[in-house]
Predicted model as a PDB file, atoms N, CA, C, CB and O in Angstrom, pLDDT in the B-factor column:
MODEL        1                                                                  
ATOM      1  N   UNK A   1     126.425  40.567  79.365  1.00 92.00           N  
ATOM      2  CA  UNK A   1     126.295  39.597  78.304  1.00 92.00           C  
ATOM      3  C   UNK A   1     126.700  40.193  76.969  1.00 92.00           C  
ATOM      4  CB  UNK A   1     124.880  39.074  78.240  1.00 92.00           C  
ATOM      5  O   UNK A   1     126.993  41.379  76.816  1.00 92.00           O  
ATOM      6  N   UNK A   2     126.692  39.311  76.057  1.00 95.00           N  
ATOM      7  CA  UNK A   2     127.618  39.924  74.718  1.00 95.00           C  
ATOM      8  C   UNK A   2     126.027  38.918  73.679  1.00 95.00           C  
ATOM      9  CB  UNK A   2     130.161  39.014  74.494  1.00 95.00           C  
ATOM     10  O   UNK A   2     125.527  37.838  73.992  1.00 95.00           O  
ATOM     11  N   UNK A   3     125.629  39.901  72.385  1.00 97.00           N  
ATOM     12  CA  UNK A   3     125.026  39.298  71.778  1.00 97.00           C  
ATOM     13  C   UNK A   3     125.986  39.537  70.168  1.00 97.00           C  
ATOM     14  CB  UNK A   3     123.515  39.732  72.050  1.00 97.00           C  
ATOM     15  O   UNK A   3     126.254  40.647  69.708  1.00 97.00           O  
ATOM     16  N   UNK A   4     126.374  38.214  69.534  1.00 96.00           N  
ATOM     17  CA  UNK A   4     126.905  38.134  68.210  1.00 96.00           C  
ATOM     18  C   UNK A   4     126.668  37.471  66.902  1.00 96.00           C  
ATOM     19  CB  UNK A   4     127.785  37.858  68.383  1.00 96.00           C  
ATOM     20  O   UNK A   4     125.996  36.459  67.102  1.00 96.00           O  
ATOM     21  N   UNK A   5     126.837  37.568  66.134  1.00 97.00           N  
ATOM     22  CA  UNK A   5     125.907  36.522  64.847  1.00 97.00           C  
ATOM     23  C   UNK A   5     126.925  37.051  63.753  1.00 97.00           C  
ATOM     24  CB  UNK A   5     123.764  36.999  64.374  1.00 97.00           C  
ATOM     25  O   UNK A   5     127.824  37.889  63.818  1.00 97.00           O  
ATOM     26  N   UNK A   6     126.536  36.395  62.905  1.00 97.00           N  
ATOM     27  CA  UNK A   6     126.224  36.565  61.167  1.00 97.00           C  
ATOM     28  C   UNK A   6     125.359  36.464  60.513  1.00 97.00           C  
ATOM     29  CB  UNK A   6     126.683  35.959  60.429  1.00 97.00           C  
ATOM     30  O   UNK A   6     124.515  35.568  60.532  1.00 97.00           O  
ATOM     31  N   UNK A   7     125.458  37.796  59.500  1.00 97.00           N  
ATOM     32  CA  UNK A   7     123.823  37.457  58.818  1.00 97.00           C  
ATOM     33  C   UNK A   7     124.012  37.476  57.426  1.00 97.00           C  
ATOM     34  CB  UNK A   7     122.511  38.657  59.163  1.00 97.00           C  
ATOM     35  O   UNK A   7     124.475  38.366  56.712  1.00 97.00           O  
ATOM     36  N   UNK A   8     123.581  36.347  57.146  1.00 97.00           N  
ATOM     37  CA  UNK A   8     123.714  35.955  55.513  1.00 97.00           C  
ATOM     38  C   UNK A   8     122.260  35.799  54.818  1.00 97.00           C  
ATOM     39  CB  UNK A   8     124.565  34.380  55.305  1.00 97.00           C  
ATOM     40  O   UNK A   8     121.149  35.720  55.342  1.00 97.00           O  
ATOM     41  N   UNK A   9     122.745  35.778  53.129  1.00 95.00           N  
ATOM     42  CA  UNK A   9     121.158  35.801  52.535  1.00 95.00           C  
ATOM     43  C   UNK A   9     120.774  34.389  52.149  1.00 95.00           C  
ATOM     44  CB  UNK A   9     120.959  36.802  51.096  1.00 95.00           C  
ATOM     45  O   UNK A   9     121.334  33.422  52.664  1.00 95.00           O  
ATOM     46  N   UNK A  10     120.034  34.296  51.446  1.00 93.00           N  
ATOM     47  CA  UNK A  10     119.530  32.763  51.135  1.00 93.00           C  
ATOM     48  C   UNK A  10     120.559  32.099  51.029  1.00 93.00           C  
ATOM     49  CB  UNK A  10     118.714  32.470  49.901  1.00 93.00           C  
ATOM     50  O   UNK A  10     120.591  31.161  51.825  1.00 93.00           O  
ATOM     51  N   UNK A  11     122.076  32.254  49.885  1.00 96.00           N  
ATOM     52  CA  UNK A  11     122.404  31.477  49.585  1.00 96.00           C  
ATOM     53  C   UNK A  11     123.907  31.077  50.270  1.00 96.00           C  
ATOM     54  CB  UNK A  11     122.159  31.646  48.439  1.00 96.00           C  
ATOM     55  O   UNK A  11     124.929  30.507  49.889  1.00 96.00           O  
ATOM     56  N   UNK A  12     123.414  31.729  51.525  1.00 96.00           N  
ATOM     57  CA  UNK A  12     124.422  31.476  52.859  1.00 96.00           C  
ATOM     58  C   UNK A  12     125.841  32.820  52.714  1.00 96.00           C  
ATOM     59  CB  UNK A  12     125.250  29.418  52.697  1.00 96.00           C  
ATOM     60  O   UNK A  12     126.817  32.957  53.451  1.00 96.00           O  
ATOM     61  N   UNK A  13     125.522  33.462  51.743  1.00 97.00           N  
ATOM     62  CA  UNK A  13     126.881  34.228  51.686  1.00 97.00           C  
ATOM     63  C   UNK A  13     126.654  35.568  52.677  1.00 97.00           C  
ATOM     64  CB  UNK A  13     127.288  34.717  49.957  1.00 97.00           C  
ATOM     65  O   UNK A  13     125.549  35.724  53.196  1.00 97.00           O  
ATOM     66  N   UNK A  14     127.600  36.407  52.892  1.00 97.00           N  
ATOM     67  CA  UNK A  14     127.729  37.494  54.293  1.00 97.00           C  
ATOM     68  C   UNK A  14     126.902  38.529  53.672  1.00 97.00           C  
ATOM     69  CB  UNK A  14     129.487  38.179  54.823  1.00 97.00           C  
ATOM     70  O   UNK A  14     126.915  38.465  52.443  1.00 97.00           O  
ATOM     71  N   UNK A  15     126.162  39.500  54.188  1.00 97.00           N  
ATOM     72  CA  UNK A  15     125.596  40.695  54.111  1.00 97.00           C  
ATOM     73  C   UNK A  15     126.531  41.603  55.120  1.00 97.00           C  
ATOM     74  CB  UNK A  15     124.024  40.592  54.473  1.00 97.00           C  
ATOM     75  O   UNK A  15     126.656  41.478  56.339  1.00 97.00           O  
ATOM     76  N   UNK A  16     127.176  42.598  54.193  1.00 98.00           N  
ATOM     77  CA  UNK A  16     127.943  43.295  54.794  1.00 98.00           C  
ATOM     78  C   UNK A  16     127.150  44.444  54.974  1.00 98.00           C  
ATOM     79  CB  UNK A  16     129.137  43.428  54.202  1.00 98.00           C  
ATOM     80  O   UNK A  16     126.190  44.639  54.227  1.00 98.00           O  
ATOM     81  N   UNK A  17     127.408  45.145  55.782  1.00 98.00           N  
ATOM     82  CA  UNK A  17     126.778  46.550  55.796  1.00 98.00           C  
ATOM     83  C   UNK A  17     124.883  46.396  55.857  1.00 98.00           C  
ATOM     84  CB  UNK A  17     127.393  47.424  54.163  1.00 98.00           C  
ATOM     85  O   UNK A  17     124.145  46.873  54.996  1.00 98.00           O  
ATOM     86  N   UNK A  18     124.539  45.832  56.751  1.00 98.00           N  
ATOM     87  CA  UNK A  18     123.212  45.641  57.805  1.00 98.00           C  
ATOM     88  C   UNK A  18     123.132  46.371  58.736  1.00 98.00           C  
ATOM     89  CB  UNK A  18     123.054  44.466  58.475  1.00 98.00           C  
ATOM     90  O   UNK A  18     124.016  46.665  59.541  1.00 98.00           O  
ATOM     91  N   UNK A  19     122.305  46.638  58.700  1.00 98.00           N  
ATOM     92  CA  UNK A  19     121.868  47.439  59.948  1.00 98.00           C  
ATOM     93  C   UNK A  19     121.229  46.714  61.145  1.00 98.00           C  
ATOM     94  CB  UNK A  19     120.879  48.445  59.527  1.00 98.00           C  
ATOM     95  O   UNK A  19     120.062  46.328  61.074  1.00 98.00           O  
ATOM     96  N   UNK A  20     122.006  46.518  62.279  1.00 98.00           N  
ATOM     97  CA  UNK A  20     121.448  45.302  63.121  1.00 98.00           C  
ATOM     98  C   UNK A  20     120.545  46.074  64.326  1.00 98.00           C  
ATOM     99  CB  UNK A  20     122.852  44.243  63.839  1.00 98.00           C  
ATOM    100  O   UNK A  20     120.995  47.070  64.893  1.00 98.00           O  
ATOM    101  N   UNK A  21     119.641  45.686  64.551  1.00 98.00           N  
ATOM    102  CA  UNK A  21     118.851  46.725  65.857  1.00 98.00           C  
ATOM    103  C   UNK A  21     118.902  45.532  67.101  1.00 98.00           C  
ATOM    104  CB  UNK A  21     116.713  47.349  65.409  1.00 98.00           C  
ATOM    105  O   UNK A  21     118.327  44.444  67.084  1.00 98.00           O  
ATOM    106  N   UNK A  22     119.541  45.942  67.887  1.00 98.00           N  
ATOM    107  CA  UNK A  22     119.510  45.057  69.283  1.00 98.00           C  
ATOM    108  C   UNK A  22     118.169  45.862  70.371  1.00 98.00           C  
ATOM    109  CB  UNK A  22     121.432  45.191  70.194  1.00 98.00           C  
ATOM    110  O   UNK A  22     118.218  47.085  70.497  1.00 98.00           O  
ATOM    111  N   UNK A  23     117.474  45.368  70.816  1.00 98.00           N  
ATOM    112  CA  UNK A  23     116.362  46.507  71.634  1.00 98.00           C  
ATOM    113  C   UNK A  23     115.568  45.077  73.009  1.00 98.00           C  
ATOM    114  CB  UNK A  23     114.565  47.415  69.901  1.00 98.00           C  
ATOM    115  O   UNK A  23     115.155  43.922  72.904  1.00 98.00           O  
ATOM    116  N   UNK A  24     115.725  46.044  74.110  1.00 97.00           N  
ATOM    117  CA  UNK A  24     115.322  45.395  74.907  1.00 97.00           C  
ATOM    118  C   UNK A  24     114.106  45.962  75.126  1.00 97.00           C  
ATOM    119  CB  UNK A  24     116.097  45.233  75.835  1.00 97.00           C  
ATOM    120  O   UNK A  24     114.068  47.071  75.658  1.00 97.00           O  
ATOM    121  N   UNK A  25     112.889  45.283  74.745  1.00 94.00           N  
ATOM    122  CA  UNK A  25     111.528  45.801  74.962  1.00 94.00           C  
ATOM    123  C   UNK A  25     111.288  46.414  76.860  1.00 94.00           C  
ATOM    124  CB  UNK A  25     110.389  44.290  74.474  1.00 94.00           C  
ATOM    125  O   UNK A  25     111.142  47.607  77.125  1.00 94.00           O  
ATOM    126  N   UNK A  26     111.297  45.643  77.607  1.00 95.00           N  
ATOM    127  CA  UNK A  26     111.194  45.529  79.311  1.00 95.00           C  
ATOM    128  C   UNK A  26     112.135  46.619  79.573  1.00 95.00           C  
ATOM    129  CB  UNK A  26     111.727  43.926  80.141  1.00 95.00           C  
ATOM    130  O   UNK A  26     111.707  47.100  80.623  1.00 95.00           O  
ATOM    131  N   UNK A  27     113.104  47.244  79.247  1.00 96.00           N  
ATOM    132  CA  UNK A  27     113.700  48.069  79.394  1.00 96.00           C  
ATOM    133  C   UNK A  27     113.981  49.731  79.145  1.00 96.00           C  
ATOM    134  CB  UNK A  27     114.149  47.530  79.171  1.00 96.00           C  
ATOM    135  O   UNK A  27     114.193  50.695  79.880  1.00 96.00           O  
ATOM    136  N   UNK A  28     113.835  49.453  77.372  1.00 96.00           N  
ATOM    137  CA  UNK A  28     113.602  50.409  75.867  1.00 96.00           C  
ATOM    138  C   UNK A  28     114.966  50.884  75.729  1.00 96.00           C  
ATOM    139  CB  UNK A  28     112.394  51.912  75.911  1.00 96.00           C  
ATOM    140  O   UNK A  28     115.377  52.010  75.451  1.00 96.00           O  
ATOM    141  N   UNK A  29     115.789  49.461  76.054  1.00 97.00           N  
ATOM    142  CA  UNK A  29     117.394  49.940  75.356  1.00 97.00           C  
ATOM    143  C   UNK A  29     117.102  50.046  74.238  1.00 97.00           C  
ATOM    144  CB  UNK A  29     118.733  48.991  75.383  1.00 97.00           C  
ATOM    145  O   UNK A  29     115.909  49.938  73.956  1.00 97.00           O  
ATOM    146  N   UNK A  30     118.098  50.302  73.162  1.00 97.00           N  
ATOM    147  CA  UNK A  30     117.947  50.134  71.967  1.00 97.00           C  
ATOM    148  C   UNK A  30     120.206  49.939  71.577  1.00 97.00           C  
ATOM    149  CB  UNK A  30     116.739  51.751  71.260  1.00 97.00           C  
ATOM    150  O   UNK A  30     121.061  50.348  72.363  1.00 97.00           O  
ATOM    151  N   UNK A  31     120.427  49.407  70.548  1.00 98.00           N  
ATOM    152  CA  UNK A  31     121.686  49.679  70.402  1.00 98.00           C  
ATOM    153  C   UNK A  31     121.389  48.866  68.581  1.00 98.00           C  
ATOM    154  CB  UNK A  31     122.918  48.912  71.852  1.00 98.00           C  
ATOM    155  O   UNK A  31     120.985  47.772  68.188  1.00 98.00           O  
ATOM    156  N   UNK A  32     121.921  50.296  67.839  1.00 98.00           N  
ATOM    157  CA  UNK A  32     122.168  49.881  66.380  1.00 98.00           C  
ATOM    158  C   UNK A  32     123.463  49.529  65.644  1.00 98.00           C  
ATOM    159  CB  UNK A  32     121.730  50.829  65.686  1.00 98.00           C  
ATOM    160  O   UNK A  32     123.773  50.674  65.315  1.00 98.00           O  
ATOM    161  N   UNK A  33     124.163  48.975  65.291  1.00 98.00           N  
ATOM    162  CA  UNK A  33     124.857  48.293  64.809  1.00 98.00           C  
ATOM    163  C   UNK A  33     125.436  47.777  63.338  1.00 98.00           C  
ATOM    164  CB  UNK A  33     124.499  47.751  65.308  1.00 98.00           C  
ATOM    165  O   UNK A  33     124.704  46.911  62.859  1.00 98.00           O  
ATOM    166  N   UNK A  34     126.478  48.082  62.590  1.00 98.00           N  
ATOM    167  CA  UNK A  34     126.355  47.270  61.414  1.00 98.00           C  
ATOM    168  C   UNK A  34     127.005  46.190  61.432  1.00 98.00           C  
ATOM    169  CB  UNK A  34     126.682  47.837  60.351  1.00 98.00           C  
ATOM    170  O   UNK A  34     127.678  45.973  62.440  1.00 98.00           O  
ATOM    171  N   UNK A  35     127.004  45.293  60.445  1.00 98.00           N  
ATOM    172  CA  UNK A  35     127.861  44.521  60.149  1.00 98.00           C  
ATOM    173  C   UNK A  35     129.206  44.472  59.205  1.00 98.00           C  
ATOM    174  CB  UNK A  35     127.204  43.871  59.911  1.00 98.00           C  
ATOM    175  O   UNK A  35     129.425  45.222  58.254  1.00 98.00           O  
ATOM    176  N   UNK A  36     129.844  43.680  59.565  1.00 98.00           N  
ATOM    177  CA  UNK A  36     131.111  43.931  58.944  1.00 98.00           C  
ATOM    178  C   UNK A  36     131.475  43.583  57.391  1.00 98.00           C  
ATOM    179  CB  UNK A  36     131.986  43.247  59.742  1.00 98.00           C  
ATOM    180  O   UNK A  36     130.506  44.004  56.758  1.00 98.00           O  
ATOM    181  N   UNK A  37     132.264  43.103  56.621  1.00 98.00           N  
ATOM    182  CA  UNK A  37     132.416  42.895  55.476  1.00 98.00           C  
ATOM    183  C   UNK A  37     132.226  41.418  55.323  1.00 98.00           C  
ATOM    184  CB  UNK A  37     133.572  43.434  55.062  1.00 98.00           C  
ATOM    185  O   UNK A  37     132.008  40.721  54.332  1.00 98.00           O  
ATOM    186  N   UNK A  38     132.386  41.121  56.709  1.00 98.00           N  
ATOM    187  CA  UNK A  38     132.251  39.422  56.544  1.00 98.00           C  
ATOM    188  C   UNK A  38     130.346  38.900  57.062  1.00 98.00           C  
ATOM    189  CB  UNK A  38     133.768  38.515  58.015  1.00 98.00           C  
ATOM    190  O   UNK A  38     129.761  37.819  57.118  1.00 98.00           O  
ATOM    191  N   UNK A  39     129.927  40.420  57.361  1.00 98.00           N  
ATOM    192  CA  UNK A  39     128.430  39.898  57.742  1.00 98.00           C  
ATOM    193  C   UNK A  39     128.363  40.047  59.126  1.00 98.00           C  
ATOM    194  CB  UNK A  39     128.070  38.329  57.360  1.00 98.00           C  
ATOM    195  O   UNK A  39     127.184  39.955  59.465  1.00 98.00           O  
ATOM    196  N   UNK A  40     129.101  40.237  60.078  1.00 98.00           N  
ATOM    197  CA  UNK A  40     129.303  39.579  61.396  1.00 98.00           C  
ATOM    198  C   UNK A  40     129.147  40.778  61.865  1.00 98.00           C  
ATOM    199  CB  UNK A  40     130.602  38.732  61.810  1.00 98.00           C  
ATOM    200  O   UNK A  40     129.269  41.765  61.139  1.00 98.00           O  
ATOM    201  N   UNK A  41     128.738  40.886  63.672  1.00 98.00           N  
ATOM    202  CA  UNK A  41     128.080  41.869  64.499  1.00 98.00           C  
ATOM    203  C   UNK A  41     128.333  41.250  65.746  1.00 98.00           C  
ATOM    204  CB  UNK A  41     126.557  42.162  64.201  1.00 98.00           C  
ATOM    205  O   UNK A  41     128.291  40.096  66.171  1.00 98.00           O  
ATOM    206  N   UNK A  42     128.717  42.809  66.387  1.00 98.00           N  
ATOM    207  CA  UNK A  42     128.853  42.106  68.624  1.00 98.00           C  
ATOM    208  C   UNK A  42     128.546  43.190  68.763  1.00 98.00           C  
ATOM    209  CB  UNK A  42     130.568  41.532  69.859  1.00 98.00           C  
ATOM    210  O   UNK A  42     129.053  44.260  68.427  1.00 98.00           O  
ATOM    211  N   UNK A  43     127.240  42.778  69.541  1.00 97.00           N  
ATOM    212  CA  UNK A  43     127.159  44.122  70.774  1.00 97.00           C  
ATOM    213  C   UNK A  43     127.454  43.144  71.835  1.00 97.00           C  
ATOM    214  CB  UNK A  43     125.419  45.153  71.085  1.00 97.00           C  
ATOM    215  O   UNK A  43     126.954  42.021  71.900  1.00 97.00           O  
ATOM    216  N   UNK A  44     128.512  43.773  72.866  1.00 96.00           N  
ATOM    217  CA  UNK A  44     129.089  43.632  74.062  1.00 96.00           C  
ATOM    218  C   UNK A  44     128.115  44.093  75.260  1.00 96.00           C  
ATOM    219  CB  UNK A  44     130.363  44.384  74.018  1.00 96.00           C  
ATOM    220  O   UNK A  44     126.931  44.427  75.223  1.00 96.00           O  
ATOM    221  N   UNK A  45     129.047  43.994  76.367  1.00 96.00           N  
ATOM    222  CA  UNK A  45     128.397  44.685  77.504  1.00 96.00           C  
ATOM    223  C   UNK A  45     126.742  44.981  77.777  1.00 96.00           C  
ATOM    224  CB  UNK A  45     129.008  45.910  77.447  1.00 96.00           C  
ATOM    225  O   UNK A  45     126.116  46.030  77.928  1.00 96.00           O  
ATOM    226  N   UNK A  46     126.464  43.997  77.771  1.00 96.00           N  
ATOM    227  CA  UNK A  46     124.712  44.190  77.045  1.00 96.00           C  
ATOM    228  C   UNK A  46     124.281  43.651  78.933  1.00 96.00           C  
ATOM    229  CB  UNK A  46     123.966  42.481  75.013  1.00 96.00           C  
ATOM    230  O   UNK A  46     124.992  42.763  79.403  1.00 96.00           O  
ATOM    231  N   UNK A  47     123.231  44.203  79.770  1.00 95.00           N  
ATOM    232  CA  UNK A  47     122.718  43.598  80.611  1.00 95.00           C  
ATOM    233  C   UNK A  47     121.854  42.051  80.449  1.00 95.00           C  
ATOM    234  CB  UNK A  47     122.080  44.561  81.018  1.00 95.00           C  
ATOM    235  O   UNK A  47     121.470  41.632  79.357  1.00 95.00           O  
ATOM    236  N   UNK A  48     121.703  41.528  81.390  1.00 95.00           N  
ATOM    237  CA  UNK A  48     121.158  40.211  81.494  1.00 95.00           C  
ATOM    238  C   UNK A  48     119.163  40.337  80.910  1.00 95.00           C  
ATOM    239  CB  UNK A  48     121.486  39.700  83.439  1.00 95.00           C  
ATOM    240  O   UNK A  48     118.369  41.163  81.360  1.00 95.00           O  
ATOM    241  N   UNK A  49     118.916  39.502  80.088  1.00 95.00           N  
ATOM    242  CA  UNK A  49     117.264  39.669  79.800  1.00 95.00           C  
ATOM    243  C   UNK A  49     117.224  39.472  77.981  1.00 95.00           C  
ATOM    244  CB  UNK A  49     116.558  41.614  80.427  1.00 95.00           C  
ATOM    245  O   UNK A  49     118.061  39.089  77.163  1.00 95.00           O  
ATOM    246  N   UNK A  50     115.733  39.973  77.878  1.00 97.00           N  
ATOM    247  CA  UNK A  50     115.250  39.168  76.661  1.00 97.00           C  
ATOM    248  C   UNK A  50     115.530  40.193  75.452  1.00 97.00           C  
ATOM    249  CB  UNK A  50     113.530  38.696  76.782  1.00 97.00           C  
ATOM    250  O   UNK A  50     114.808  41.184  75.566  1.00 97.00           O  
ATOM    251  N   UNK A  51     116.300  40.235  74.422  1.00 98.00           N  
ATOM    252  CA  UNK A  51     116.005  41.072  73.527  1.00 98.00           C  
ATOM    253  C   UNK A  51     115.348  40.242  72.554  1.00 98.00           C  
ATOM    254  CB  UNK A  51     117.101  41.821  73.081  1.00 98.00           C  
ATOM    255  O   UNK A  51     114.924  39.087  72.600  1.00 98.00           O  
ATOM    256  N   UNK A  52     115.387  41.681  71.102  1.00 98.00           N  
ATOM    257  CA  UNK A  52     114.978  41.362  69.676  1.00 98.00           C  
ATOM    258  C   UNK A  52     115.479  41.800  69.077  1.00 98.00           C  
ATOM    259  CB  UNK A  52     113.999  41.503  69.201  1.00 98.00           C  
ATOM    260  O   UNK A  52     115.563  43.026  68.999  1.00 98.00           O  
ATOM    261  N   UNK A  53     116.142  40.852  68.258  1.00 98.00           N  
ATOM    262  CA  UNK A  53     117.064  41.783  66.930  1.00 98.00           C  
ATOM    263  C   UNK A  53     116.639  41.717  65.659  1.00 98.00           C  
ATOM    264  CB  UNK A  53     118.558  41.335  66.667  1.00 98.00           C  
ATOM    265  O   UNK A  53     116.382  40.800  64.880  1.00 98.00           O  
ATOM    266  N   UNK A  54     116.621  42.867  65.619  1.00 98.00           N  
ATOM    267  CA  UNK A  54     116.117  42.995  63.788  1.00 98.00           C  
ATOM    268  C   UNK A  54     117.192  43.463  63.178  1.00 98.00           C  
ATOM    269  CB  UNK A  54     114.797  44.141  63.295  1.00 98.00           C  
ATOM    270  O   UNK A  54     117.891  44.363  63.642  1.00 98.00           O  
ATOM    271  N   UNK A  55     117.434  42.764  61.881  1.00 98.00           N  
ATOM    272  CA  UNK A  55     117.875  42.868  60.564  1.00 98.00           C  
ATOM    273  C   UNK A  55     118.068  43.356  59.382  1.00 98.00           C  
ATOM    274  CB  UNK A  55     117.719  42.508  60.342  1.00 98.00           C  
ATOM    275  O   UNK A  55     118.150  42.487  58.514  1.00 98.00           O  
ATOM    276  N   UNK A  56     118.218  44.906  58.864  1.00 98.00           N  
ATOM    277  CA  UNK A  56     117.774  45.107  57.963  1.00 98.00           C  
ATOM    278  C   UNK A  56     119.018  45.644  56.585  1.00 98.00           C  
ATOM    279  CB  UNK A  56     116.729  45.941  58.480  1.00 98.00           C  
ATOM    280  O   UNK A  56     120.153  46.100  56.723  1.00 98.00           O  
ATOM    281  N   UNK A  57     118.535  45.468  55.806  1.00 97.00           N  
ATOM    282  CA  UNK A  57     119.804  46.138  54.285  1.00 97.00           C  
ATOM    283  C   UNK A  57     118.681  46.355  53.039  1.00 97.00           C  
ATOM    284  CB  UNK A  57     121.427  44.483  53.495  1.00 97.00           C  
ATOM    285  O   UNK A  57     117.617  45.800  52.763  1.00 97.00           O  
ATOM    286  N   UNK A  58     119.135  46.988  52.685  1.00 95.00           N  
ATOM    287  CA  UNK A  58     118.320  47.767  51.521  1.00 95.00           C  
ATOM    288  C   UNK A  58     118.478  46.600  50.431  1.00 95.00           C  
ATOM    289  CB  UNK A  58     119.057  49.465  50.965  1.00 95.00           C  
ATOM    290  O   UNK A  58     119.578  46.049  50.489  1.00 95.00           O  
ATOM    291  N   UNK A  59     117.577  46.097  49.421  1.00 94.00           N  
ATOM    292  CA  UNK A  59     117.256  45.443  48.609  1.00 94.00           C  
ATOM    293  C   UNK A  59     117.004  43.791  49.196  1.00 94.00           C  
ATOM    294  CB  UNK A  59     118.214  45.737  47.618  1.00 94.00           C  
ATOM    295  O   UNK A  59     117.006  42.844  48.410  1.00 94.00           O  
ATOM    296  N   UNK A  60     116.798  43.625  50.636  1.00 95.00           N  
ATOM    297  CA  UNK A  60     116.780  42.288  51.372  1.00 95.00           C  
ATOM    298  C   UNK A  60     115.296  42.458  52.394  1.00 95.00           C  
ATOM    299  CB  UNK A  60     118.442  42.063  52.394  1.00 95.00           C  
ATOM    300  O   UNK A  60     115.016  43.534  52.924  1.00 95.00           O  
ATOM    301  N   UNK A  61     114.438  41.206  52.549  1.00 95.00           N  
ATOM    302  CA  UNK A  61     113.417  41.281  53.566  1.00 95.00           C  
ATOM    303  C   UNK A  61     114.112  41.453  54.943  1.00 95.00           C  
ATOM    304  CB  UNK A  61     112.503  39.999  53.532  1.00 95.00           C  
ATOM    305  O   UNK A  61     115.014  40.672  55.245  1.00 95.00           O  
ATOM    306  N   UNK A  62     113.786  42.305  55.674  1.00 96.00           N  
ATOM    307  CA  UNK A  62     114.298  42.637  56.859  1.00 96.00           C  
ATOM    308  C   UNK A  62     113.363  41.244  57.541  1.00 96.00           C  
ATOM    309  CB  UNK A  62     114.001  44.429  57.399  1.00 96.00           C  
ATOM    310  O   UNK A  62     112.358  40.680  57.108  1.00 96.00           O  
ATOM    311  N   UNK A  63     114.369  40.954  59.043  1.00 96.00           N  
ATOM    312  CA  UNK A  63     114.348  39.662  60.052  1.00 96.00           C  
ATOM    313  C   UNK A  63     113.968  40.032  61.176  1.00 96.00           C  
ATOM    314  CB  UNK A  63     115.604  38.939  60.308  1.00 96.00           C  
ATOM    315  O   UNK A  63     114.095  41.200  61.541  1.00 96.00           O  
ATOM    316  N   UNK A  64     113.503  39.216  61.823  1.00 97.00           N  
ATOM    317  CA  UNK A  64     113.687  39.637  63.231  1.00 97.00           C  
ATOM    318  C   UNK A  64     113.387  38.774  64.112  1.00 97.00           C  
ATOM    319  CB  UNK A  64     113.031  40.684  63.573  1.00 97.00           C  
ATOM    320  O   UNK A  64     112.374  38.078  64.032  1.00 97.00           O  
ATOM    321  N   UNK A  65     114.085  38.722  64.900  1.00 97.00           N  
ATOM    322  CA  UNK A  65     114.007  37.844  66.215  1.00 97.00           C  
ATOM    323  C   UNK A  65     113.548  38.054  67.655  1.00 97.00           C  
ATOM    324  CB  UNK A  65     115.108  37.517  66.428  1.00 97.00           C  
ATOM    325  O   UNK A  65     114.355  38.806  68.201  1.00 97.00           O  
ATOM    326  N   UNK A  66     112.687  37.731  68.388  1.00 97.00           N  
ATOM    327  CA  UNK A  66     112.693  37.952  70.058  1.00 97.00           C  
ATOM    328  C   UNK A  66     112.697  37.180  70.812  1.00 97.00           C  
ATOM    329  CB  UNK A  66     111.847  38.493  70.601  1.00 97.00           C  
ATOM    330  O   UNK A  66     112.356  36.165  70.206  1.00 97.00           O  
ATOM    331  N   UNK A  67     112.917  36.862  72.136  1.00 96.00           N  
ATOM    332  CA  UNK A  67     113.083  36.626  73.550  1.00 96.00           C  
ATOM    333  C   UNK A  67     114.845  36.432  72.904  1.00 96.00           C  
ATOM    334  CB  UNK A  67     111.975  35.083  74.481  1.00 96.00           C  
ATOM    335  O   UNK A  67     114.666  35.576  72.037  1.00 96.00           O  
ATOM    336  N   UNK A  68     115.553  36.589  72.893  1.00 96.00           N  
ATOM    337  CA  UNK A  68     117.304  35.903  72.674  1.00 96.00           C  
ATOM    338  C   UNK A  68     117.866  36.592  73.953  1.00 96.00           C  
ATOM    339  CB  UNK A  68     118.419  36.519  70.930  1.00 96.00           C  
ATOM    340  O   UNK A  68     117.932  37.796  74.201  1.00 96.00           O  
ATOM    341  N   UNK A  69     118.152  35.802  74.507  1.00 92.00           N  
ATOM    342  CA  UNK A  69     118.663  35.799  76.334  1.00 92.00           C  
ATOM    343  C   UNK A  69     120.430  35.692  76.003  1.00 92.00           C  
ATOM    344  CB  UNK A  69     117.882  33.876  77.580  1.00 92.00           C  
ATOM    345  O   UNK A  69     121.232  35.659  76.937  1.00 92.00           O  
TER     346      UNK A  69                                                      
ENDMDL                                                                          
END                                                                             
């Protein structure tokens, strides 16, 4: 499976240079990640199951998400 996004701030514009944490709890993958200039992130080749991705950039509330299949 492939997990991809964009991550923007309130006022919808790109956060470049994030630090994206992909982590499969049931497992204890982990795969870190940035984003690009346009905001945007792929982790590829990812096995089948539930992760959580967290979000983070210096001067922004870090995010986070879980079960994303």
């Amino acid at each position: 499976g492939e997990i991809n996004g964009t991550v923007t701030d309130s006022t919808g514009a790109a956060v470049a240079g994030a630090t994206v944490t992909i982590s499969n709890p049931a497992t204890g993958f982990n795969r870190i990640i940035r984003t690009n200039e346009g905001g945007v992130y792929s982790a590829p080749a990812l096995q089948p199951g539930a992760y959580t991705i967290k979000v983070e950039r210096e001067g922004f509330q870090s995010q986070s998400r879980a079960g994303v299949e």
